[in-house]
Every structure is written in C-alpha cells, then in structure tokens.
N, CA, C and O atoms as a GROMACS GRO file, in nm:
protein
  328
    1UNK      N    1   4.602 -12.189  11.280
    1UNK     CA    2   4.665 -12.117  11.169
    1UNK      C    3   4.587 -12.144  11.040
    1UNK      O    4   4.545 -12.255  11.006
    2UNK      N    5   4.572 -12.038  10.978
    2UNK     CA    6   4.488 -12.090  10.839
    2UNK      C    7   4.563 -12.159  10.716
    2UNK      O    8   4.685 -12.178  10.720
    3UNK      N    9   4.505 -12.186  10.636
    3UNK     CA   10   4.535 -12.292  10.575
    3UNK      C   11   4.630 -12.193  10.444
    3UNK      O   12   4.587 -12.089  10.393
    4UNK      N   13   4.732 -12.243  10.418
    4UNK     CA   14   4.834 -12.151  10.290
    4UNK      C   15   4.851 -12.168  10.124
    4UNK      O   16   4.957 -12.170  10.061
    5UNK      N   17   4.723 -12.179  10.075
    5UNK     CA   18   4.644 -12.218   9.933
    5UNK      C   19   4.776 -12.108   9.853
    5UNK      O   20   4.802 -12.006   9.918
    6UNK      N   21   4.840 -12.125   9.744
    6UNK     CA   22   4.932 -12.072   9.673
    6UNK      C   23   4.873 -12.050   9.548
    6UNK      O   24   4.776 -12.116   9.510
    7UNK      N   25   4.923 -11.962   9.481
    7UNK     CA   26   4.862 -11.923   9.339
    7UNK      C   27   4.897 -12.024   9.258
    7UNK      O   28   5.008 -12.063   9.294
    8UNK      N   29   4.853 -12.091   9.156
    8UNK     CA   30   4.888 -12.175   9.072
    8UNK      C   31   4.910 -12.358   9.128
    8UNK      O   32   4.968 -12.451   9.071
    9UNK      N   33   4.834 -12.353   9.261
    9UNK     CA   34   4.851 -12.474   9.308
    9UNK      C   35   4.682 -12.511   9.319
    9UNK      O   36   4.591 -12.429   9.330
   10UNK      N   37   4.670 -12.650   9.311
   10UNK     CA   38   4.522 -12.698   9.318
   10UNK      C   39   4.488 -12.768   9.447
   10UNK      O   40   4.569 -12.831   9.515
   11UNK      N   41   4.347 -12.749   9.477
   11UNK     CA   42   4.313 -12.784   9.597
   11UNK      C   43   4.187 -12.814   9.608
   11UNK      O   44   4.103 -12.724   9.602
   12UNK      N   45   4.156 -12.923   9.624
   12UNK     CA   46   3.973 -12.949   9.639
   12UNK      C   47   3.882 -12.856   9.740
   12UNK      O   48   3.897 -12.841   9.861
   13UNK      N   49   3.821 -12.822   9.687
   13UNK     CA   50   3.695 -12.744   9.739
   13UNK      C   51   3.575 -12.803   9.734
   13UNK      O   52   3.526 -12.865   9.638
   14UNK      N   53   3.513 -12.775   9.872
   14UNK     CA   54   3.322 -12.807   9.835
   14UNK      C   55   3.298 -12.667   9.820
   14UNK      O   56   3.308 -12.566   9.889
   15UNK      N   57   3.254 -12.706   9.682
   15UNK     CA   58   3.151 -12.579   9.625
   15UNK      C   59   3.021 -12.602   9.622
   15UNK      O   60   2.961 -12.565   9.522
   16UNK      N   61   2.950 -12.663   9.724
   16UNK     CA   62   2.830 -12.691   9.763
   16UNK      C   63   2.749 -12.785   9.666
   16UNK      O   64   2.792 -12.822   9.557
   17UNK      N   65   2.601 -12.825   9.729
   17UNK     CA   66   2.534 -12.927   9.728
   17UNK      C   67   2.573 -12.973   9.532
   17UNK      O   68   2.647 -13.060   9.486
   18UNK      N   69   2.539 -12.932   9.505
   18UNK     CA   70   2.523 -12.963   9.333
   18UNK      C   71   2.651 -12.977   9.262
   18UNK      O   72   2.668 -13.061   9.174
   19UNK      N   73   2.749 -12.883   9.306
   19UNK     CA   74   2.914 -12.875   9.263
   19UNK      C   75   2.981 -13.011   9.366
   19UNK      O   76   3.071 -13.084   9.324
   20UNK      N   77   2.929 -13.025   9.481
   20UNK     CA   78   3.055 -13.136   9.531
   20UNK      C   79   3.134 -13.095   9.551
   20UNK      O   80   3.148 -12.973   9.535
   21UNK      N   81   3.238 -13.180   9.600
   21UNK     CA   82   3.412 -13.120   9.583
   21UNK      C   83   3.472 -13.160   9.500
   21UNK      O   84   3.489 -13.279   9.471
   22UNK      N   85   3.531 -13.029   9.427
   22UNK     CA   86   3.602 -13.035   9.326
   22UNK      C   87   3.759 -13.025   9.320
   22UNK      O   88   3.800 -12.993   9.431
   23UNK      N   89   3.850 -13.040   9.238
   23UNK     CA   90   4.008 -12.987   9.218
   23UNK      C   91   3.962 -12.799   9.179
   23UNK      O   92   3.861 -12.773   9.113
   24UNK      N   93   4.006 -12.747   9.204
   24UNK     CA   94   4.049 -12.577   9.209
   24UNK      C   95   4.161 -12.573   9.197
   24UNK      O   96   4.249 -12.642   9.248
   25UNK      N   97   4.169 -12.435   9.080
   25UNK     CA   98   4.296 -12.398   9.073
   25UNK      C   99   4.310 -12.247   9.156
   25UNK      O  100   4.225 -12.157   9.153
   26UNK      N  101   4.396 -12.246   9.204
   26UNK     CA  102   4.331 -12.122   9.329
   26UNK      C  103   4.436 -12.030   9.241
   26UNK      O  104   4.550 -12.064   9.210
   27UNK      N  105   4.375 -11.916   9.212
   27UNK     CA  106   4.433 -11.819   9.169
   27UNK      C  107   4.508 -11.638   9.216
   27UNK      O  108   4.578 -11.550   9.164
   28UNK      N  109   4.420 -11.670   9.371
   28UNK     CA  110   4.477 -11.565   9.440
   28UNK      C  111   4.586 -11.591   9.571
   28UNK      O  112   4.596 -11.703   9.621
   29UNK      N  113   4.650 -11.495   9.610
   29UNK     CA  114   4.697 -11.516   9.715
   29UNK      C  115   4.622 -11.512   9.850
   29UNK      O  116   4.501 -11.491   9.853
   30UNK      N  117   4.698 -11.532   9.964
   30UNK     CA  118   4.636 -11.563  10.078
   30UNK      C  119   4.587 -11.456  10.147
   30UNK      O  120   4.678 -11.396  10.204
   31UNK      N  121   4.455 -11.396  10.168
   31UNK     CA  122   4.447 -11.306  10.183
   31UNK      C  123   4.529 -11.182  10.355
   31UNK      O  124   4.539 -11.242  10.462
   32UNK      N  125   4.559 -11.083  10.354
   32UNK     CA  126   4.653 -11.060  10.473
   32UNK      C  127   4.545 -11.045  10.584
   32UNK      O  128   4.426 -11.075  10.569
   33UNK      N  129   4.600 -10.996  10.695
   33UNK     CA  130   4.528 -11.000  10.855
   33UNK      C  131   4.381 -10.882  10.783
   33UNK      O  132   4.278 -10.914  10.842
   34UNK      N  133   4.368 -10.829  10.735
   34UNK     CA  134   4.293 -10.693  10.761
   34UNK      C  135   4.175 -10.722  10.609
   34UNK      O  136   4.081 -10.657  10.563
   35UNK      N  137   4.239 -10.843  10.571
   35UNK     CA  138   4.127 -10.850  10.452
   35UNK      C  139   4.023 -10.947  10.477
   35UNK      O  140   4.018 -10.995  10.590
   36UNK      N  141   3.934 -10.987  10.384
   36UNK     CA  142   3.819 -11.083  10.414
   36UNK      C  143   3.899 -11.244  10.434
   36UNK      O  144   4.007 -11.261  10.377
   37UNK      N  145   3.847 -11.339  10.504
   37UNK     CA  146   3.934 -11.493  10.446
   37UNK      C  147   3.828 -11.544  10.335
   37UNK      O  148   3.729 -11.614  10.353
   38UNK      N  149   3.876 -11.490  10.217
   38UNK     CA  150   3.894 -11.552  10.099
   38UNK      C  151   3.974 -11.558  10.033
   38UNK      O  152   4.077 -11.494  10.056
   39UNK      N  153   3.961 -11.634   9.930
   39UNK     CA  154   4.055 -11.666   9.813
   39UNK      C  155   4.001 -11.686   9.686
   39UNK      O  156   3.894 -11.747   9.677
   40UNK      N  157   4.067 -11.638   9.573
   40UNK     CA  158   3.969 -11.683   9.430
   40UNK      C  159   4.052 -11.806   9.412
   40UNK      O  160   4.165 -11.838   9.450
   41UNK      N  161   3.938 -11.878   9.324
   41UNK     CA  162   3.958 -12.019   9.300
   41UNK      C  163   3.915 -11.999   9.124
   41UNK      O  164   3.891 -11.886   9.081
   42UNK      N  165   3.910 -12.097   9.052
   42UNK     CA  166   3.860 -12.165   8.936
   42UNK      C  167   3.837 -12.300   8.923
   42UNK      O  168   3.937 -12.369   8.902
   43UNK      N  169   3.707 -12.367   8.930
   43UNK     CA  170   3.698 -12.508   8.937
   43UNK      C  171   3.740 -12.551   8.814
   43UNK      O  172   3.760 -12.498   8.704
   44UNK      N  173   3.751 -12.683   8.871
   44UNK     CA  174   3.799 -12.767   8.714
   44UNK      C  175   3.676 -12.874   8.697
   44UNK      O  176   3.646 -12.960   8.779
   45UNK      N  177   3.633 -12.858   8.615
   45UNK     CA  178   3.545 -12.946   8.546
   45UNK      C  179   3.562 -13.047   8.415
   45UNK      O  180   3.618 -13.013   8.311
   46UNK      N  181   3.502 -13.178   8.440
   46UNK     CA  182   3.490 -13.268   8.315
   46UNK      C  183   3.427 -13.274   8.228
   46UNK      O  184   3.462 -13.346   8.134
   47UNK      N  185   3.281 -13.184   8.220
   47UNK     CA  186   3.179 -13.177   8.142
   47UNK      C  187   3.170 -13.088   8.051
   47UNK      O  188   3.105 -12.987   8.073
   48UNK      N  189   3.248 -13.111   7.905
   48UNK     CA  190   3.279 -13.005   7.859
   48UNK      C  191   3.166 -12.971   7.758
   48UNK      O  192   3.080 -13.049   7.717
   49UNK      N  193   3.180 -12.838   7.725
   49UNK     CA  194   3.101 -12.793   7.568
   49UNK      C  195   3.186 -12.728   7.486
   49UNK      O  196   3.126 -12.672   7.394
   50UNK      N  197   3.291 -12.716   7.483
   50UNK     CA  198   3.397 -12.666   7.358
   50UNK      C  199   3.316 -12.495   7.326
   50UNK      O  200   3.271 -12.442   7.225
   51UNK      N  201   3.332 -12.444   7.500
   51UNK     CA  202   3.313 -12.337   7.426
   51UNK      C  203   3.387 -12.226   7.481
   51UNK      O  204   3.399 -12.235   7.603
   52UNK      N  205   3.439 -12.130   7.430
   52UNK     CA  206   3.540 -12.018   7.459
   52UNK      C  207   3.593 -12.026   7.611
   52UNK      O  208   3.707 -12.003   7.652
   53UNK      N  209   3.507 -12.055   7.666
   53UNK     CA  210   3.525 -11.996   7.847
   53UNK      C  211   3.577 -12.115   7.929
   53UNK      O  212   3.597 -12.101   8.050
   54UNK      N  213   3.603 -12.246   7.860
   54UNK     CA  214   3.637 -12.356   7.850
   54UNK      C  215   3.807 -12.332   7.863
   54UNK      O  216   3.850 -12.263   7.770
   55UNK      N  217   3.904 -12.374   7.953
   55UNK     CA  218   4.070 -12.380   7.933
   55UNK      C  219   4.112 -12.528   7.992
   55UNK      O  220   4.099 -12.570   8.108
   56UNK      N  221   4.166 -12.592   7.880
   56UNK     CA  222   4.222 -12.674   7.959
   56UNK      C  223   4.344 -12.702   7.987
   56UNK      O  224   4.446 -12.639   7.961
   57UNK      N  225   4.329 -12.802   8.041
   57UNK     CA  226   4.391 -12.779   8.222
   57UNK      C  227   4.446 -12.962   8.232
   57UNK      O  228   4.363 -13.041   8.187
   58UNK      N  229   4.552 -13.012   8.278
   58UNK     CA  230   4.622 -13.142   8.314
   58UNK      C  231   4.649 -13.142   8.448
   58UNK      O  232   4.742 -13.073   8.490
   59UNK      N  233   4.571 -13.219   8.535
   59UNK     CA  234   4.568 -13.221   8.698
   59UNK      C  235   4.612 -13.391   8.693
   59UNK      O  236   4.548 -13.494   8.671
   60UNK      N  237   4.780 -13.358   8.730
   60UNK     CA  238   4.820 -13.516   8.739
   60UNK      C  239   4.766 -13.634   8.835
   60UNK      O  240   4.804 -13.751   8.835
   61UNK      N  241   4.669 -13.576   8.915
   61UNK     CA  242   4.572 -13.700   8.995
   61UNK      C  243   4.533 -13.703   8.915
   61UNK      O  244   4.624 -13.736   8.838
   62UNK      N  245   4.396 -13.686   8.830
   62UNK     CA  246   4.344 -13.681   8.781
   62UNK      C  247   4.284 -13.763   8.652
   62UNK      O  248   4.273 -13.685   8.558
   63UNK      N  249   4.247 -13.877   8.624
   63UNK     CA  250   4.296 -13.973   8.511
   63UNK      C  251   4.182 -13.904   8.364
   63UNK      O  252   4.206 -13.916   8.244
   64UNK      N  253   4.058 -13.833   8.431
   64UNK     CA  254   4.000 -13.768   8.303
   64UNK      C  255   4.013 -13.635   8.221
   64UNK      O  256   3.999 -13.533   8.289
   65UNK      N  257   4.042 -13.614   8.069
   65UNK     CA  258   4.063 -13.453   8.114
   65UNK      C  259   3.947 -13.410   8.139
   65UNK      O  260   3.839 -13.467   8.154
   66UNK      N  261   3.992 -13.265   8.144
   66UNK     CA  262   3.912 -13.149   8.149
   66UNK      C  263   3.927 -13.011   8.166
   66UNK      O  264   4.035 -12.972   8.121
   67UNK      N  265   3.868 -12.933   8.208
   67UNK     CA  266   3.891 -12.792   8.147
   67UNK      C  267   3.889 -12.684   8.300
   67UNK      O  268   3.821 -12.739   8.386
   68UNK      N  269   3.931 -12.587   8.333
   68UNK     CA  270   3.848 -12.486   8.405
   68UNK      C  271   3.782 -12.398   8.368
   68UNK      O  272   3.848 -12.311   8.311
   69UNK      N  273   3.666 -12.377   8.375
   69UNK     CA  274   3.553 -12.296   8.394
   69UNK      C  275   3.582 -12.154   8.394
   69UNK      O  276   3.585 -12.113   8.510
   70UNK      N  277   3.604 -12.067   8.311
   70UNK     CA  278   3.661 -11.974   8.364
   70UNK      C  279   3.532 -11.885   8.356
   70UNK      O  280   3.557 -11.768   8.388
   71UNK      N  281   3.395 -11.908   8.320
   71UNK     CA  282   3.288 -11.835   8.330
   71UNK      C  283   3.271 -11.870   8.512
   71UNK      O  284   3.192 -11.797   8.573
   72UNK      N  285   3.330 -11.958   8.574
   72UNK     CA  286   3.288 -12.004   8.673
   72UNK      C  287   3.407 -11.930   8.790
   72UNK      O  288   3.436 -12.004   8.885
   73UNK      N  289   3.449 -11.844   8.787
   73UNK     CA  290   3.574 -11.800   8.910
   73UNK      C  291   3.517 -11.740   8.953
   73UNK      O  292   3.428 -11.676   8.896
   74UNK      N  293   3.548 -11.735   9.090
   74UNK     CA  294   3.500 -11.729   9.222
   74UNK      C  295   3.545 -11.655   9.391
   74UNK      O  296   3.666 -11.667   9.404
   75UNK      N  297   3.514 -11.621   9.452
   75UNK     CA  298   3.615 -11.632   9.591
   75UNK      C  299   3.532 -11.694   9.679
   75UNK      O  300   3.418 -11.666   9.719
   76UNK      N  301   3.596 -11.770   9.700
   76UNK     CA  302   3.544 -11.900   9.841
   76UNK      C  303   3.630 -11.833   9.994
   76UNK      O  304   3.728 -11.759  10.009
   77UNK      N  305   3.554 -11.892  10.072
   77UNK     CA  306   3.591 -11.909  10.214
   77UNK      C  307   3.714 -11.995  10.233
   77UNK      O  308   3.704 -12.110  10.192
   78UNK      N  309   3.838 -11.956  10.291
   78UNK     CA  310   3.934 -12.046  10.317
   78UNK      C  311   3.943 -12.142  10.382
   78UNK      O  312   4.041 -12.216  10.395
   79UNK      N  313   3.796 -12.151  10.451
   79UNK     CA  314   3.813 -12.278  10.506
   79UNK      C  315   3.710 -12.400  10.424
   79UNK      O  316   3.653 -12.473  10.506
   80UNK      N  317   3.690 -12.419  10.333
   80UNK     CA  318   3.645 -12.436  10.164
   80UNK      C  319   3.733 -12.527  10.114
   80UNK      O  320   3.702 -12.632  10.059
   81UNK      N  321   3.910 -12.462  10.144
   81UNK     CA  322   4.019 -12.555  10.126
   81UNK      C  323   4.037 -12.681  10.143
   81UNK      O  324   4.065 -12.689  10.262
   82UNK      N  325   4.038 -12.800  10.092
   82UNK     CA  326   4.079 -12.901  10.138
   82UNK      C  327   4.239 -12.996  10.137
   82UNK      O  328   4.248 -13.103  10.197
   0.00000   0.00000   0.00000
C-alpha cells in the first residue's frame, strides 16, 4: 500500500546527493489510481538569506529555525517519503 503523506503534514525526504534528507512540508494530496505517484513537497531549510521566497516555518522536532524554500517546490516520487 503506498504511503498516505497529508497536506500540511511534514515528512523527510531524500532529495538527493547534495540536498540529503530533509523535513518537507508536503503540500499536495495523494495522488489517485490513474495519476502519476507523486506528490508536491516544499523543503525546509536552515540556511537562510532573508529573501522574499524565504517562509518561515516551526517544525517541533526540530531545535533550529528555519524557513521553506518556496523558490524550491517540487513533486517527488512517493516513495521519497520517509
């Protein structure tokens, strides 16, 4: 059964070699039988530059802030999910 990523819920993703796995805020729903398996995501990142495309964001694991990327949204593979 695939995995049931919810809108407004976060979920680590490997976004490959250089990104790592990150917290995501997954912003789409699950896609149905007849669509692609993806999902849009928005990473959350610590490395900020205070600039427009920058939102932040309070991920209660999390002990540093930081922001999501919103120059950075995406649709990943659902199995991406962690």
């Amino acid at each position: 059964m695939p995995k049931q990523a919810l809108p407004g819920e976060i979920w680590l993703v490997d976004l490959g070699m250089s990104a790592n796995v990150r917290p995501c805020l997954v912003l789409s729903d699950s896609p149905a039988d007849d669509e692609l398996t993806l999902q849009g995501i928005g990473p959350h990142t610590t490395a900020l530059h205070g600039n427009r495309w920058e939102f932040p964001v309070s991920i209660p694991f999390l002990k540093q802030r930081g922001v999501l990327h919103l120059q950075q949204i995406r649709s990943i593979p659902i199995a991406k999910l962690e």
